[in-house]
Steps between C-alpha positions, in 0.01 A plus 500: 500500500628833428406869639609769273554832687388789271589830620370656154112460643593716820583838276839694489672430810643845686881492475531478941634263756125420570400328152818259597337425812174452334663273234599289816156502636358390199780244387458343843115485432545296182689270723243437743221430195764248359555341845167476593375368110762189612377452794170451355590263235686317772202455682271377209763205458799668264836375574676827662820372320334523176334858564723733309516837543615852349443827581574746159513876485393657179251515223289173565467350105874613507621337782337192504519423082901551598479268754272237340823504205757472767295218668380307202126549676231427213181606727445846645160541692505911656293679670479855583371538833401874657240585232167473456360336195 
C-alpha cells in the first residue's frame, strides 16, 4: 500500500520555519494512516510480513506510475480520500 503526500493540494506554502514544521506534522500524519491501514489488514487475516508499505511525496499519478516501473507492479487501485463526490 502506498500514501502519496501531495503538498500541491494545500496551496503555495509561505517561505517560514513554520511550513517546515507543518510539513512534519503532516508527514507524520501520513504515517499514522499507513500504520493504522496495516494494522487493519493484519487483523482481517493478512500476513504482516507480506503488508508492504510506502509513503511517496509528490504528484500522486507521478509518483506512483514511477514507482509501479521501478517495482514491476501491474495493478494500481487509488483512491483520493478528503473530497466529497
Amino acid at each position: 500500500m502506498a500514501y502519496v503526500l501531495d503538498i500541491t493540494g494545500l496551496g503555495v506554502p509561505p517561505v517560514d520555519a513554520s511550513w517546515e514544521e507543518t510539513y512534519v506534522i503532516i508527514k507524520a500524519h501520513a504515517r499514522w494512516i499507513l500504520d493504522v491501514a496495516r494494522g487493519t489488514l493484519a487483523k482481517r487475516g493478512v500476513a504482516e510480513a507480506s503488508i508492504i508499505d510506502v509513503l511517496l511525496d509528490g504528484h500522486p499519478g507521478e509518483e506512483l506510475d514511477a514507482y509501479a516501473r521501478s517495482h514491476a507492479i501491474d495493478l494500481i487501485v487509488a483512491e483520493r480520500t478528503g473530497e466529497k463526490a
